[in-house]
C-alpha positions in Angstrom: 0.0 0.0 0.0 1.6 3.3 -0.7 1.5 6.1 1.6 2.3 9.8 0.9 4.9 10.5 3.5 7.5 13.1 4.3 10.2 11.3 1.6 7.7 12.2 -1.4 7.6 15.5 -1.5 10.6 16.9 1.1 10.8 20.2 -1.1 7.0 21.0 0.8 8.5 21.1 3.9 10.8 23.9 4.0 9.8 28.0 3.1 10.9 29.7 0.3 8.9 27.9 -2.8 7.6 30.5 -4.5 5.1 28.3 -6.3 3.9 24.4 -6.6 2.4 23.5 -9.9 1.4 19.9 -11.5 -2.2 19.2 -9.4 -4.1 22.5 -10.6 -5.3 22.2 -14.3 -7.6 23.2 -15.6 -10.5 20.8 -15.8 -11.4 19.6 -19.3 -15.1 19.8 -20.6 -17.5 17.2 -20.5 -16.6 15.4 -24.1 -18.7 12.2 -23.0 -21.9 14.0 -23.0 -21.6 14.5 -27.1 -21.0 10.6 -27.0 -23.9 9.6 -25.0 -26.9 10.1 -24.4 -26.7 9.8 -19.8 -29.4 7.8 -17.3 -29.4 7.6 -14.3 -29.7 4.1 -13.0 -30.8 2.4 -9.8 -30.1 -1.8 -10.7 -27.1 -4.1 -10.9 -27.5 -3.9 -14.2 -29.7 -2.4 -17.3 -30.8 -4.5 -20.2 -32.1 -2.9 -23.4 -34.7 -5.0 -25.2 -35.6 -4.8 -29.5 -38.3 -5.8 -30.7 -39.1 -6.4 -34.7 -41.9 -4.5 -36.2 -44.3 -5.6 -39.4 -43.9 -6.2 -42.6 -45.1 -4.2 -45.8 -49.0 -4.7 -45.9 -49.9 -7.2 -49.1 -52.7 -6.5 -51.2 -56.3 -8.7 -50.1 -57.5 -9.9 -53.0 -61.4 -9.7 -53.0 -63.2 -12.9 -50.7 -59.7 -13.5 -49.6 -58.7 -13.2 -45.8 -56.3 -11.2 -44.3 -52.7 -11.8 -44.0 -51.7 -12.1 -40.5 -47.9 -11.1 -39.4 -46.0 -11.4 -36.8 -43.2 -9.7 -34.6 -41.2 -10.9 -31.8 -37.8 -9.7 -29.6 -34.1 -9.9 -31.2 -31.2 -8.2 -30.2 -30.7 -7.7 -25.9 -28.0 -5.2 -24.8 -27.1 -5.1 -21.6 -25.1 -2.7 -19.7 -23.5 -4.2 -16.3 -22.3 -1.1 -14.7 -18.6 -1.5 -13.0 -17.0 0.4 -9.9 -13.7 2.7 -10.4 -12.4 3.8 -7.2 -8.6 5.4 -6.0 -7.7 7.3 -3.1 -4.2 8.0 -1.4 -3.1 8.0 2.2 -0.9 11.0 4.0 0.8 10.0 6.9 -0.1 12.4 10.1 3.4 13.5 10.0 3.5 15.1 6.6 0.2 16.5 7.0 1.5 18.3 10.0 5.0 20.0 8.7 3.7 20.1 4.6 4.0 23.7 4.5 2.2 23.8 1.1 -0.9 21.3 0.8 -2.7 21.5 4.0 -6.0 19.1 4.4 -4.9 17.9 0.8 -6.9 19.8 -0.5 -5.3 20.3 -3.7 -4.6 16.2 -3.9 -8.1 15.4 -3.6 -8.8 17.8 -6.4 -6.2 16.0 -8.4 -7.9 12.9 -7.5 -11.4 14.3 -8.5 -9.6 15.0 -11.9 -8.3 11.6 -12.6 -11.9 10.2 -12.3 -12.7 13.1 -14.8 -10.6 11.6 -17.0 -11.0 7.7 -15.9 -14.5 8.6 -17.2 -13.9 10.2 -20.7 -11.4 7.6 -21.8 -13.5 4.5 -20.9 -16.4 6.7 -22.8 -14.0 7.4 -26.3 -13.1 3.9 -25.7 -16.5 2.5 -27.2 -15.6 4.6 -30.1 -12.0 3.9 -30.6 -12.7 0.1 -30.6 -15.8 0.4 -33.3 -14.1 -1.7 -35.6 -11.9 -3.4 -33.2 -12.6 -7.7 -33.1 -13.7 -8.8 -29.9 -15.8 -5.3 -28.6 -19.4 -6.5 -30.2 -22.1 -5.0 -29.3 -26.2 -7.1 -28.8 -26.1 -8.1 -32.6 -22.6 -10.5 -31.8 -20.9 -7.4 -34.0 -18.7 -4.1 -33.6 -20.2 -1.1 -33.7 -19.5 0.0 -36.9 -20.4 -2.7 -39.5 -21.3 -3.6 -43.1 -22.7 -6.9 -41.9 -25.2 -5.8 -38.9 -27.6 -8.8 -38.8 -31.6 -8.3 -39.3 -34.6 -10.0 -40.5 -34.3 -8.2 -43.5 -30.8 -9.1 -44.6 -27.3 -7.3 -43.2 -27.8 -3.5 -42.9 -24.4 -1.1 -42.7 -23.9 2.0 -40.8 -20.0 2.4 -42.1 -18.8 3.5 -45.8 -18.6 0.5 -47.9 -15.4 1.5 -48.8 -13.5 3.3 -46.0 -12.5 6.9 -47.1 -10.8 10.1 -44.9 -12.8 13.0 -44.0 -14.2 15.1 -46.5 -17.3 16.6 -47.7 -18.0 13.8 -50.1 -17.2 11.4 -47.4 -19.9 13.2 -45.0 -22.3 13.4 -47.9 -22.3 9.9 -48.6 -22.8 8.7 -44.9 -25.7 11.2 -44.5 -27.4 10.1 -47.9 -26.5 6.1 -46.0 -28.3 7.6 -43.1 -31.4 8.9 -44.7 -31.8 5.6 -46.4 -31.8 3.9 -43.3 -34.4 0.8 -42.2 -35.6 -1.1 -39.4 -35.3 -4.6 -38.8 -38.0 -5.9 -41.5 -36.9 -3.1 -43.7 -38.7 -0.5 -43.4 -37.9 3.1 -43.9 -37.4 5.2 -40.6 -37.0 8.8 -40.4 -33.4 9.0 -39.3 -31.4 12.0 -39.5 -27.6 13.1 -38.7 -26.8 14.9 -35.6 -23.4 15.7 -35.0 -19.9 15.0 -36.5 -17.5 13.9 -34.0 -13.9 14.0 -34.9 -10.0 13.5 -33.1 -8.1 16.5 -32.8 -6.2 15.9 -35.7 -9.6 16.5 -37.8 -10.6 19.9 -36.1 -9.4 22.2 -38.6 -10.9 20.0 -41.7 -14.3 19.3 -40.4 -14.1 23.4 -39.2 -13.2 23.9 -43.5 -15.6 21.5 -44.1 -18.8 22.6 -41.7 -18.3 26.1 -41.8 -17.1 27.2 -45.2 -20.1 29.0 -47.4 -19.0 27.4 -50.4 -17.9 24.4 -51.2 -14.6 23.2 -49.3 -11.5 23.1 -51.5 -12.5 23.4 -54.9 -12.7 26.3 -57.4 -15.9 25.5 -58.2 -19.2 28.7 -57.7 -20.7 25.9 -55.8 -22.9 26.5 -52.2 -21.9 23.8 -49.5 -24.5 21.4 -49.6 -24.2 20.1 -45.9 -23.7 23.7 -44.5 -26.6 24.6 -46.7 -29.1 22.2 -45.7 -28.6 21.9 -42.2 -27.8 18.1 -42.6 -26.1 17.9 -39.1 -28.6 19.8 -36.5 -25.9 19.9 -33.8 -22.6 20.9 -35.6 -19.4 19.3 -35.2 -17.1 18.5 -31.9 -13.8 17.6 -31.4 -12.9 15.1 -28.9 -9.2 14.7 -28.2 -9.9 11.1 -26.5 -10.4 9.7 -29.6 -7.2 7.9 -30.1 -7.6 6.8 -34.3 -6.2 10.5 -36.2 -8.0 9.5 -39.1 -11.6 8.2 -37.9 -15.0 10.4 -37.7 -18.3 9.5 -36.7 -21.8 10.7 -36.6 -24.3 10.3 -34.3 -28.1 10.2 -35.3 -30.8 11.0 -33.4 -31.8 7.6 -32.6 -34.0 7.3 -29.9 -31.9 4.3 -28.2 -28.1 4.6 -29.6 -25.4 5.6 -28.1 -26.2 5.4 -23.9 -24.7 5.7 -20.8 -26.1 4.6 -17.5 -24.4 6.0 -14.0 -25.3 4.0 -11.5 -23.5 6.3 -8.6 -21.8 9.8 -9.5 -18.5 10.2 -8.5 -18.2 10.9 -4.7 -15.3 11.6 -2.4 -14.7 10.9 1.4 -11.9 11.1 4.1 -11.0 9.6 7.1 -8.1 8.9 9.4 -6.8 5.8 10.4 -7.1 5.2 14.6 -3.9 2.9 14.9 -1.4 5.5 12.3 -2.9 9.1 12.5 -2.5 8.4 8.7 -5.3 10.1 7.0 -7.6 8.5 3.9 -8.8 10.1 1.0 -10.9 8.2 -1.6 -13.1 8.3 -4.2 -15.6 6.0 -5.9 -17.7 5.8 -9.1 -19.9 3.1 -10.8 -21.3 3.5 -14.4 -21.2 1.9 -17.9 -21.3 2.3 -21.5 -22.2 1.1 -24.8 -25.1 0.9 -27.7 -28.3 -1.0 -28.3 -29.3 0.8 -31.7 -26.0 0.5 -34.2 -28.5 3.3 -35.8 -27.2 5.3 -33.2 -23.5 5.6 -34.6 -22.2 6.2 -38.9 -18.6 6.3 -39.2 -15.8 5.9 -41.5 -11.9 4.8 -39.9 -10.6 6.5 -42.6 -8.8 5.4 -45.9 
């Protein structure tokens, strides 16, 4: 067990430092919230059930009866939420001469922010592995697929043929988008959301969004997707995305992209009777993941 004692930090206990630096960044946003869409949970575990809808009505031919269909439940997700928890210990003694860090206050605001970013890496992490083998979602396939399974045949929401970012790129996963169907096949009125991009992306996507015309060409041409409105909610760059070359879009799928926290990050102290040491800790349950693929069109790049 490691303990934070006078020997880590011996600089702390004598005057004259004119400044400590290291445990007071700035806090980064909230990127997970463009990921996810966040519940609140109160069970071991959440379970996400689909269920298949009808068919295309036949034509009744006259004295004929009716045809009669039938629907019934495919795909389960479920999200098992798991504990993260950390703390440190100080020893009484360098809590007493630490000239610099009294109560620990600034270590247990260093130890809020690892959680922070605990929780945004394990979030990106759905999206880093979307084409990675072994992280399948309800369907028994990764996230972003050619060959998601349905009662209508296998149903894609990546590019056929993987391409880089670029306004013909983005137009051709929004016109995927629009032509989107449910399990039996049938049309749904899905529509683009947001583009969500690594850091390496953020000044093409900016070129690509926000130009008036179109982006890099010498053409009197309007941009299409600026134009139109095809993504409601912009663009966002997330610099926990790990692949320099991968973009996504989220849809506004009711049931896609979801996150359940089962308890919020919380912090406690306490000292230990037999050492005078002193505990901090913190502790946080929560999980991730999809039920609609719908919910999520990418491309890992070219």
């Amino acid at each position: 067990m490691t303990v934070i004692s006078t020997a880590n930090d011996p600089k702390l206990l004598w005057p004259g430092l004119n400044k400590i630096w290291g445990l007071n960044y700035k806090d980064p946003p909230k990127y997970y919230t463009d990921l996810f869409d966040t519940f609140s949970s109160d069970m071991n575990y959440e379970e996400d059930q689909e269920l298949s809808g009808f068919g295309l009505v036949p034509v009744k031919q006259q004295g004929a009866p009716i045809a009669y269909d039938s629907h019934g439940q495919r795909v389960t997700t479920r999200y098992t939420h798991i504990a993260y928890a950390m703390g440190f210990i100080v020893t009484r003694e360098e809590m007493d001469d630490n000239l610099y860090l009294k109560r620990g206050a600034a270590r247990t605001k260093a130890l809020a922010r690892s959680f922070r970013i605990t929780k945004e890496i394990v979030a990106a992490n759905v999206y880093n592995r979307a084409l990675t083998s072994g992280y399948t979602g309800g369907d028994g396939v990764v996230l972003l697929s050619t060959a998601h399974p349905t009662e209508s045949g296998n149903q894609s929401n990546t590019l056929a043929v993987a391409a880089d970012l670029s306004e013909a790129s983005l137009e051709d996963l929004a016109v995927q988008i629009s032509n989107a169907v449910d399990a039996r096949g049938l049309k749904i009125g899905l529509m683009g959301k947001k583009v969500i991009v690594p850091t390496a992306l953020q000044f093409e996507i900016a070129r690509i969004m926000k130009s008036v015309g179109q982006n890099d060409t010498a053409n009197n041409a309007i941009n299409a997707i600026k134009a139109l409105g095809t993504f409601s909610e912009g663009y966002t760059v997330n610099p926990f995305l790990t692949d320099t070359d991968a973009f996504y879009i989220r849809t506004d799928v009711t049931d896609g992209m979801k996150m359940f926290e089962r308890v919020s990050a919380e912090f406690a102290q306490d000292g230990d009777f037999d050492t005078y040491n002193v505990k901090y800790k913190g502790y946080e349950r929560y999980s991730v993941g999809w039920s609609d693929w719908r919910g999520l069109y990418g491309s890992p790049g070219a």
